[in-house]
Phi, psi and omega in degrees: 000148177222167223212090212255124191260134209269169174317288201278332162301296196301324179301302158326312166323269173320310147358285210294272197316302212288299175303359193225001171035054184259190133271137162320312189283340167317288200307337192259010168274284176329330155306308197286332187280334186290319186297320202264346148297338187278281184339259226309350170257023167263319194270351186293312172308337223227325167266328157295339176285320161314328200274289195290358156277313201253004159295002165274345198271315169298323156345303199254322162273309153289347230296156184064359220234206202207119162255186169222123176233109185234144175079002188099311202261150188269139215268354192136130216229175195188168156257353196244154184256286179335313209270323172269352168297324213275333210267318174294318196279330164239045165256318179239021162057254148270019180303165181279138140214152199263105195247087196246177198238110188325102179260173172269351167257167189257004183231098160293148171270095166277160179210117194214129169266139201268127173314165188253127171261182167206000000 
């Protein structure tokens, strides 16, 4: 794949690399992997915000049950966590999706009690 980088960009780049005695493609890789994690918890977000829409209907259908929510919708379910990652992962390889496990709240709940000093 190749990747054509606007001018003004490329100039920046070089600066960059020269003042960090990096290589420029190190440095513009290593940028493009910092974006596609930032993308990939924005869309982690956008499904979990998805998750807690459609937790009343999973509730009821699913309860106990393990989902897969990609794209807002729901993408596929199991009793197995392990059988539907595997099952998810080569329909859809490293796309973001969101894999909860149906509860009767759409939040688990921790509860931790704090030592007492004395």
């Amino acid at each position: 794949m190749s990747i054509v980088v606007d001018p003004t960009l490329e100039n920046a780049l070089d600066e960059i690399a020269q003042m960090l005695t990096r290589p420029a493609a190190q440095i513009a890789a290593d940028a493009i992997r910092s974006h596609l994690e930032y993308l990939h918890a924005q869309q982690l977000a956008v499904e979990t915000q998805a998750y807690a829409r459609l937790h009343p209907e999973l509730v009821r259908r699913y309860r106990n049950q393990f989902v897969a929510i990609h794209s807002g919708k729901l993408f596929d379910s199991d009793m197995d966590f392990e059988t539907l990652f595997l099952r998810v992962q080569s329909r859809l390889g490293n796309l973001p999706v969101l894999i909860q496990q149906v509860l009767e709240s759409p939040v688990e709940e921790w509860h931790f009690r704090s030592p007492r000093r004395e």
